[in-house]
Gaussian input, Z-matrix of N, CA and C with variables (Angstrom, degrees):
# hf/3-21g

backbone

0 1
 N
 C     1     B1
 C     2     B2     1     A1
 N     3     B3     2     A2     1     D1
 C     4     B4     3     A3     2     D2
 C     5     B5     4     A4     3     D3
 N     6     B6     5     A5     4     D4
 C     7     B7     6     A6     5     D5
 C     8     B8     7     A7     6     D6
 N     9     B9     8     A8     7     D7
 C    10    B10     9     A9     8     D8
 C    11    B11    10    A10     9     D9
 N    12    B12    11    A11    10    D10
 C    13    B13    12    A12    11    D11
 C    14    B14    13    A13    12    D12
 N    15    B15    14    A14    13    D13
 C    16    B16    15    A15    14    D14
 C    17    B17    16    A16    15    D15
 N    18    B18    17    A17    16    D16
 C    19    B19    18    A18    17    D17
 C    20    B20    19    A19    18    D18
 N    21    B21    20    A20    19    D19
 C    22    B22    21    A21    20    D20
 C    23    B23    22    A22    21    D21
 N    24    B24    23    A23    22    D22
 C    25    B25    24    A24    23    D23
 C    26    B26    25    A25    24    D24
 N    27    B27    26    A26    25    D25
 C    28    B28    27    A27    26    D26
 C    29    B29    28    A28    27    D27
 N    30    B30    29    A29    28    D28
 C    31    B31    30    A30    29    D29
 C    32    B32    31    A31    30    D30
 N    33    B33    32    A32    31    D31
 C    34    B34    33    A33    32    D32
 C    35    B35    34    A34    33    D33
 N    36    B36    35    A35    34    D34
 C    37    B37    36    A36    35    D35
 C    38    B38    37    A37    36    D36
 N    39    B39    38    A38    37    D37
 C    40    B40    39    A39    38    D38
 C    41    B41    40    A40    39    D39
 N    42    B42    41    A41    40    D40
 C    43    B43    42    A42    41    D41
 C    44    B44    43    A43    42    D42
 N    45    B45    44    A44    43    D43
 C    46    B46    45    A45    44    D44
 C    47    B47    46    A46    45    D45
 N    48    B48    47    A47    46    D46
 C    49    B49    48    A48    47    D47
 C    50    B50    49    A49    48    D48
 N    51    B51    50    A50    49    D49
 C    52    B52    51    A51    50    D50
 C    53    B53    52    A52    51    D51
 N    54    B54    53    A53    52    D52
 C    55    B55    54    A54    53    D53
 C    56    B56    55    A55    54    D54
 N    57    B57    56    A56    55    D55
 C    58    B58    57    A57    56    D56
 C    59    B59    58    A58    57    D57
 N    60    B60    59    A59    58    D58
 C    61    B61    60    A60    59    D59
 C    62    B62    61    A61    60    D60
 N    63    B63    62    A62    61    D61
 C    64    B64    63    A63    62    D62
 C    65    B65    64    A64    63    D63
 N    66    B66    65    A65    64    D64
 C    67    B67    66    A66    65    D65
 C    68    B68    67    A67    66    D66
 N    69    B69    68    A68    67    D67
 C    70    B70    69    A69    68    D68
 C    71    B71    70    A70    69    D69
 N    72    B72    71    A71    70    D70
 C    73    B73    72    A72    71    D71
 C    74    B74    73    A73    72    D72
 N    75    B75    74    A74    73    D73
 C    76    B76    75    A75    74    D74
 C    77    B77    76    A76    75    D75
 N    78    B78    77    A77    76    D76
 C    79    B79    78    A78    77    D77
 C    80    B80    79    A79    78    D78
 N    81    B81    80    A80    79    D79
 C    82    B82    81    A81    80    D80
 C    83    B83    82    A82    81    D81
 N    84    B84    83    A83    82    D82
 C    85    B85    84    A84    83    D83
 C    86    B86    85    A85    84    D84
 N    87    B87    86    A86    85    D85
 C    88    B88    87    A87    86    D86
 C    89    B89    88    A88    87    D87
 N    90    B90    89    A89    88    D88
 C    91    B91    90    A90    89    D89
 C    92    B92    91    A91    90    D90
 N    93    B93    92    A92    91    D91
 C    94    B94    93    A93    92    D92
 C    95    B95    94    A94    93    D93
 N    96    B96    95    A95    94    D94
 C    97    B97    96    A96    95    D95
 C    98    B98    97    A97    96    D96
 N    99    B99    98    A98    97    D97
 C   100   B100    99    A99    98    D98
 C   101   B101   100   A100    99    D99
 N   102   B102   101   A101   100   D100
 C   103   B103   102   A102   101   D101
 C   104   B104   103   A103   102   D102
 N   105   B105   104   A104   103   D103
 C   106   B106   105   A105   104   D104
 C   107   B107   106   A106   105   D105
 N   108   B108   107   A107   106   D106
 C   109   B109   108   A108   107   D107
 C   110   B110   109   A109   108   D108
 N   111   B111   110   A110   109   D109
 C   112   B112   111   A111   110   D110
 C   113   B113   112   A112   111   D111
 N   114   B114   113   A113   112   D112
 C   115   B115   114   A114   113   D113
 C   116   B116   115   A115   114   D114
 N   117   B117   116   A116   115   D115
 C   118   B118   117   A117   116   D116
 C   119   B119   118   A118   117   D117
 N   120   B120   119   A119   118   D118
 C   121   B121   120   A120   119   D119
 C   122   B122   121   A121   120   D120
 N   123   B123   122   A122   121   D121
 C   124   B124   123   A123   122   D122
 C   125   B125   124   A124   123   D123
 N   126   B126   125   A125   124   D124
 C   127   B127   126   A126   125   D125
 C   128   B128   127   A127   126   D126
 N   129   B129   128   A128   127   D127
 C   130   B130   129   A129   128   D128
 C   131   B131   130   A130   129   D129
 N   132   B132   131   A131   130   D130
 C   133   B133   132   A132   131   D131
 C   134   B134   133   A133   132   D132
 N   135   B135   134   A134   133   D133
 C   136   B136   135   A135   134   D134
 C   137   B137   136   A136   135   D135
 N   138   B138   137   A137   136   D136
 C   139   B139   138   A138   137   D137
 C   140   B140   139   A139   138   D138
 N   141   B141   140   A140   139   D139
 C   142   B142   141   A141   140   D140
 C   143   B143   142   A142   141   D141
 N   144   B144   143   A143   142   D142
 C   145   B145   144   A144   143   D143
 C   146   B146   145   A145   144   D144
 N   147   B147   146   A146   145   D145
 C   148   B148   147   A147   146   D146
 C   149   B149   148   A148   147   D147
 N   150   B150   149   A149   148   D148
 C   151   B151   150   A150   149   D149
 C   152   B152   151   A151   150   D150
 N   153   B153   152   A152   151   D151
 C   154   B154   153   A153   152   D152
 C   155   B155   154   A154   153   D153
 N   156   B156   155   A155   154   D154
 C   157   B157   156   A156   155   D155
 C   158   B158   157   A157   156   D156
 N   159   B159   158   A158   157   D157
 C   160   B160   159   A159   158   D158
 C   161   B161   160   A160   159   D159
 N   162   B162   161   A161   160   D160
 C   163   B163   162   A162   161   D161
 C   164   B164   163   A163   162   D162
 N   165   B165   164   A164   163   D163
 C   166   B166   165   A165   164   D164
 C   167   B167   166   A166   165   D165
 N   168   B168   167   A167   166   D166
 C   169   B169   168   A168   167   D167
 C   170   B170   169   A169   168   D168
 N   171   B171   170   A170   169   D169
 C   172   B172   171   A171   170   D170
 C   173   B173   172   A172   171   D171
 N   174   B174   173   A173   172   D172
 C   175   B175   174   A174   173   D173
 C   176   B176   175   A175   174   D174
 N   177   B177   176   A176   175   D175
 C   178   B178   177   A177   176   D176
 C   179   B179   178   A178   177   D177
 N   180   B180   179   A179   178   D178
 C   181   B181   180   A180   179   D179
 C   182   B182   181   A181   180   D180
 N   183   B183   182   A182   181   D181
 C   184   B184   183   A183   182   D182
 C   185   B185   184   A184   183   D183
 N   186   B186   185   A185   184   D184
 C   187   B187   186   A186   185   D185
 C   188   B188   187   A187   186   D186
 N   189   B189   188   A188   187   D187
 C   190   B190   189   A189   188   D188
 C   191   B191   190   A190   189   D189
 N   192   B192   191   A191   190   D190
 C   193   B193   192   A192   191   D191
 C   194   B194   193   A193   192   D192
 N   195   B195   194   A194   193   D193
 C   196   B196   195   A195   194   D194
 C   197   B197   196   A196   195   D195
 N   198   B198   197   A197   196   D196
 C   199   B199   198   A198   197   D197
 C   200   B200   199   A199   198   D198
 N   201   B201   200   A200   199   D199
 C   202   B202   201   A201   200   D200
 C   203   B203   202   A202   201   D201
 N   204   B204   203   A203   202   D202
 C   205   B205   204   A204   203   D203
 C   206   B206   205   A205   204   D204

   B1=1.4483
   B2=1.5301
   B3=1.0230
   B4=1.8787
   B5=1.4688
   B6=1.3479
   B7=2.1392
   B8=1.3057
   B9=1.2134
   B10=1.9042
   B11=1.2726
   B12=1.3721
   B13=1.4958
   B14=1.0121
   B15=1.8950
   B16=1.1660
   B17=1.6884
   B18=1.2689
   B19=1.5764
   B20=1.5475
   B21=1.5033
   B22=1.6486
   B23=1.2371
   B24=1.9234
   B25=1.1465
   B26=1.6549
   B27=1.1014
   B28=1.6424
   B29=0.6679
   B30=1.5364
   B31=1.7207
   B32=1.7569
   B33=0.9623
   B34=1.7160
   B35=0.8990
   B36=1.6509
   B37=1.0412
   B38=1.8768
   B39=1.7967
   B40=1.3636
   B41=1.4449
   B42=1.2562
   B43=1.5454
   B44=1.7934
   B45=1.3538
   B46=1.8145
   B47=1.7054
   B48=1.4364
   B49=0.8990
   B50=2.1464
   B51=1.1527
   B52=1.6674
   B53=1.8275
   B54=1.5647
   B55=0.8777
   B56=1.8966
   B57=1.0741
   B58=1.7247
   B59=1.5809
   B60=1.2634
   B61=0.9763
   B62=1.3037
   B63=1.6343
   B64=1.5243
   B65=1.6467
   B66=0.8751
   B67=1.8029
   B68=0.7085
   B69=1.9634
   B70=0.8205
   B71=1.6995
   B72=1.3853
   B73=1.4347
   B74=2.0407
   B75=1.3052
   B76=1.5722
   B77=1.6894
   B78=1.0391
   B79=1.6038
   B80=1.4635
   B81=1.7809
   B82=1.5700
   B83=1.6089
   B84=1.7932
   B85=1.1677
   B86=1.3596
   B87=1.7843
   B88=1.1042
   B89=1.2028
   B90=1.3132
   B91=1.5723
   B92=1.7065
   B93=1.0082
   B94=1.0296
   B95=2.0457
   B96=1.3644
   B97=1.7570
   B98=1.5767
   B99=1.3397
   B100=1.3549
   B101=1.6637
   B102=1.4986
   B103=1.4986
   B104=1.8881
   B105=1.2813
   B106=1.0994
   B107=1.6283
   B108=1.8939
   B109=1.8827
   B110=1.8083
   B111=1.6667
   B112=1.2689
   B113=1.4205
   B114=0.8532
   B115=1.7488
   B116=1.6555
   B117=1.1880
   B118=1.2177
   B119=1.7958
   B120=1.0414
   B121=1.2446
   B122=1.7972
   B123=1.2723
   B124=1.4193
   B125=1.4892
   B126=1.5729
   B127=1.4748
   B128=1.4284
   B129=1.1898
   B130=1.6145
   B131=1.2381
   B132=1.6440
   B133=1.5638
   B134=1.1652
   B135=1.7129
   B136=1.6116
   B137=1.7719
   B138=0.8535
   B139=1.8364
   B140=1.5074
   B141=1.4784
   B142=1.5463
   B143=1.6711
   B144=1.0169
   B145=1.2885
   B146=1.9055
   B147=1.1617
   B148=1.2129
   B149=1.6872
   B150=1.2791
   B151=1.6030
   B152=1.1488
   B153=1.3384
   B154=1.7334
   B155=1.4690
   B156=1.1642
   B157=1.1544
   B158=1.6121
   B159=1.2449
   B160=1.8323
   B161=1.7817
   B162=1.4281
   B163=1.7038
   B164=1.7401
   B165=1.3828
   B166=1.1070
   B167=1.5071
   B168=1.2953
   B169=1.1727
   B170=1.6834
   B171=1.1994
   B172=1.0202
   B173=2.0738
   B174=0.9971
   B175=1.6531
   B176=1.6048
   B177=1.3720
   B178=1.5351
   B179=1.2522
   B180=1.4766
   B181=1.5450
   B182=1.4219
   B183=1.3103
   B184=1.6070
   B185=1.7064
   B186=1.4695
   B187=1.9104
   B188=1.0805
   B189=1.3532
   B190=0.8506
   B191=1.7094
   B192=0.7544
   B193=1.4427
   B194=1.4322
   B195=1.0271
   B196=1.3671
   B197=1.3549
   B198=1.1773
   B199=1.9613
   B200=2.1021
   B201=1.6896
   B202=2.1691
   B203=1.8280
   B204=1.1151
   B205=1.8506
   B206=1.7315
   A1=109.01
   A2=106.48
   A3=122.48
   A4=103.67
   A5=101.50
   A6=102.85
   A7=100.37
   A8=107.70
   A9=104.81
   A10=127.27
   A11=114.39
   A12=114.62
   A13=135.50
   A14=117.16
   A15=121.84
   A16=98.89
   A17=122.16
   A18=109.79
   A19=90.71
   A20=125.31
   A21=114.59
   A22=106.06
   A23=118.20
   A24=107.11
   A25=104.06
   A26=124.39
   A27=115.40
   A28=130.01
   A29=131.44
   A30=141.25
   A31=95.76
   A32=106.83
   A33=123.61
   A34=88.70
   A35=127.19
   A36=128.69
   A37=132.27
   A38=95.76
   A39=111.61
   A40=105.34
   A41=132.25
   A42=119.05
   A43=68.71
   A44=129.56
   A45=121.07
   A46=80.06
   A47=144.18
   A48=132.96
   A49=118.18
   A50=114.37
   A51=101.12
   A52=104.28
   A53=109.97
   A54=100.69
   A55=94.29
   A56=117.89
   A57=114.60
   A58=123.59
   A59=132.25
   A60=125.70
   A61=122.02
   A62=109.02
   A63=122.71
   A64=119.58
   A65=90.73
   A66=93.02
   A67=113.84
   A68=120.27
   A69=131.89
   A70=136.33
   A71=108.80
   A72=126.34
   A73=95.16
   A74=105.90
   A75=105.82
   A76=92.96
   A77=114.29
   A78=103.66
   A79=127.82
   A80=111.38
   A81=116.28
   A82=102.02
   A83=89.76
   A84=100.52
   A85=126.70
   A86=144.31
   A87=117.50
   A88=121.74
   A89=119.90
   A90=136.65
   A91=86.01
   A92=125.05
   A93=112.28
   A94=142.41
   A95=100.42
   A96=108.82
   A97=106.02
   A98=111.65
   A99=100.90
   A100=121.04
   A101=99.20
   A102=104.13
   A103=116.21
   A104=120.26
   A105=111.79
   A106=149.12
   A107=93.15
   A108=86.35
   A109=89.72
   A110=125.63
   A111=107.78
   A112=106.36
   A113=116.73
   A114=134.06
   A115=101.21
   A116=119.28
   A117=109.88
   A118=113.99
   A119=117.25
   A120=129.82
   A121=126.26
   A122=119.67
   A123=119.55
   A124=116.50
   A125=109.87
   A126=116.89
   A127=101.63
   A128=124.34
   A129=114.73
   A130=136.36
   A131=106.01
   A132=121.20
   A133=109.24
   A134=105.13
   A135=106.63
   A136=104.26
   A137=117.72
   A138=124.01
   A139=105.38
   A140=106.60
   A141=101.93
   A142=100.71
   A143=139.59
   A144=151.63
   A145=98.65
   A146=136.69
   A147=106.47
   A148=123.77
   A149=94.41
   A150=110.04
   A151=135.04
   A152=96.15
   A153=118.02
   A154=112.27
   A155=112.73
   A156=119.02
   A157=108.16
   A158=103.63
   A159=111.02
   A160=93.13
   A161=105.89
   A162=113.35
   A163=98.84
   A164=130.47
   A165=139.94
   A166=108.64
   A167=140.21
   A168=124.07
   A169=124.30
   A170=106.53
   A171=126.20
   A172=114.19
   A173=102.12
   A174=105.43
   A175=101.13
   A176=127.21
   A177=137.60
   A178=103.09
   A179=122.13
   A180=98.67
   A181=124.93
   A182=139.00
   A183=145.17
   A184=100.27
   A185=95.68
   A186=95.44
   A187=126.23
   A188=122.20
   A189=116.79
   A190=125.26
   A191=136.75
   A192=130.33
   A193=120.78
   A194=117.73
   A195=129.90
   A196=139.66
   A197=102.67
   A198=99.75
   A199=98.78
   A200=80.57
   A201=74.15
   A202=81.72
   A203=107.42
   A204=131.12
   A205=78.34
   D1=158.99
   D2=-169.04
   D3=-103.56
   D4=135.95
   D5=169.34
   D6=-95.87
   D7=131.25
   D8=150.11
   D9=-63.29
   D10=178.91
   D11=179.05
   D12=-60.23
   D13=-29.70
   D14=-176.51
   D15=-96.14
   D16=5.84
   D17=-179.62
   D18=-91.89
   D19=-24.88
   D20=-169.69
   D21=-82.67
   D22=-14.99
   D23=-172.00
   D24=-96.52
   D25=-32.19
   D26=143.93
   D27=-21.43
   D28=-59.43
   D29=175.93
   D30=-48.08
   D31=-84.78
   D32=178.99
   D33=-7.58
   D34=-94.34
   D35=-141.40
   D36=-70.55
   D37=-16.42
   D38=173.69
   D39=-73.91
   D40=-3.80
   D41=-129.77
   D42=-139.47
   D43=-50.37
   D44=176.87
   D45=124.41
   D46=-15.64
   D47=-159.50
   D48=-61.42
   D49=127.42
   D50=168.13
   D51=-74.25
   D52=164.25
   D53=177.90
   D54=-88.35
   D55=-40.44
   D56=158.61
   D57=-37.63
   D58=-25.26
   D59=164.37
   D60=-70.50
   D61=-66.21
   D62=147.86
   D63=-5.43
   D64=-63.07
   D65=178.48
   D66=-48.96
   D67=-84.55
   D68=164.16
   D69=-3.75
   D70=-65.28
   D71=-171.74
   D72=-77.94
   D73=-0.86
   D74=-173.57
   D75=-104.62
   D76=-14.23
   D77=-161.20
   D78=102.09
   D79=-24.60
   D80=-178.52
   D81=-87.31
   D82=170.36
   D83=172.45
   D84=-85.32
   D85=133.81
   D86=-157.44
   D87=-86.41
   D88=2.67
   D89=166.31
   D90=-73.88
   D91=-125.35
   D92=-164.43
   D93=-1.58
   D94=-43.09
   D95=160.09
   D96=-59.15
   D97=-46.30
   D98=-175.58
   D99=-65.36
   D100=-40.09
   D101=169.93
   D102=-50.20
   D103=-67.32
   D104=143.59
   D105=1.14
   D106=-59.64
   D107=-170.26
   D108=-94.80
   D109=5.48
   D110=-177.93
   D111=-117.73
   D112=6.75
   D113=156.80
   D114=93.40
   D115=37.48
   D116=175.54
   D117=-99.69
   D118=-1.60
   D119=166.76
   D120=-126.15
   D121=87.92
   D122=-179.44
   D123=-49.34
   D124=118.66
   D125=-178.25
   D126=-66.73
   D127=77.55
   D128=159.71
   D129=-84.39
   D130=-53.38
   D131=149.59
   D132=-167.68
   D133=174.67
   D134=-173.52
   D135=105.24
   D136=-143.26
   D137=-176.26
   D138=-80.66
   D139=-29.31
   D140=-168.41
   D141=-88.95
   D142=-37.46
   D143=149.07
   D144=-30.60
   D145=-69.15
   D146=-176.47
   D147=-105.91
   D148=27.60
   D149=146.99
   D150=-67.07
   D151=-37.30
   D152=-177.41
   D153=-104.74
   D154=5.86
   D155=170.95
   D156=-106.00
   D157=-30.60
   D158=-174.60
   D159=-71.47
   D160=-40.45
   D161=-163.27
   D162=-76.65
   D163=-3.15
   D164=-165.86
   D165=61.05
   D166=21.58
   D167=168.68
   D168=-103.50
   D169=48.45
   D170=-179.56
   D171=-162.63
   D172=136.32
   D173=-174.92
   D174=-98.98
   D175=127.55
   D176=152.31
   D177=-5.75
   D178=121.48
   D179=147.71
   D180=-117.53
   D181=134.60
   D182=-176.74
   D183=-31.89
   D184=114.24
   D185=150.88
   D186=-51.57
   D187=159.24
   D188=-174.26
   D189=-117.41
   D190=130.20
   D191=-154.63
   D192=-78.50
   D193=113.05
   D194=154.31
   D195=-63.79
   D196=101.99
   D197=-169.96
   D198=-102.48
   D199=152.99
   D200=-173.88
   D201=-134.03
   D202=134.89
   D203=173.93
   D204=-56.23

């Protein structure tokens, strides 16, 4: 199951966490996480895709296979 934004920002905040730190210590940019947990950037793929996947609000999805003649 997937968290929303305000359940990750709950966590954060029970836990003392910034969401700027968070990033940070993840590797992203925190402009960008923020874009993310306020929906201004759709996690489809690319950085925002495993933002939301690091933040759990997003589920893995199966590659997809490529076949070549």
């Amino acid at each position: 199951m997937t968290r929303t934004a305000d359940a990750v920002r709950s966590e954060f905040a029970e836990r003392g966490i910034t969401i700027r730190d968070w990033a940070r210590s993840e590797g992203f940019s925190d402009k960008l996480v923020y874009y993310v947990l306020t929906g201004k950037r759709i996690p489809r793929r690319g950085t925002s895709y495993r933002i939301a996947l690091a933040l759990g609000m997003r589920a893995p999805q199966p590659s997809a296979s490529i076949t070549t003649k």
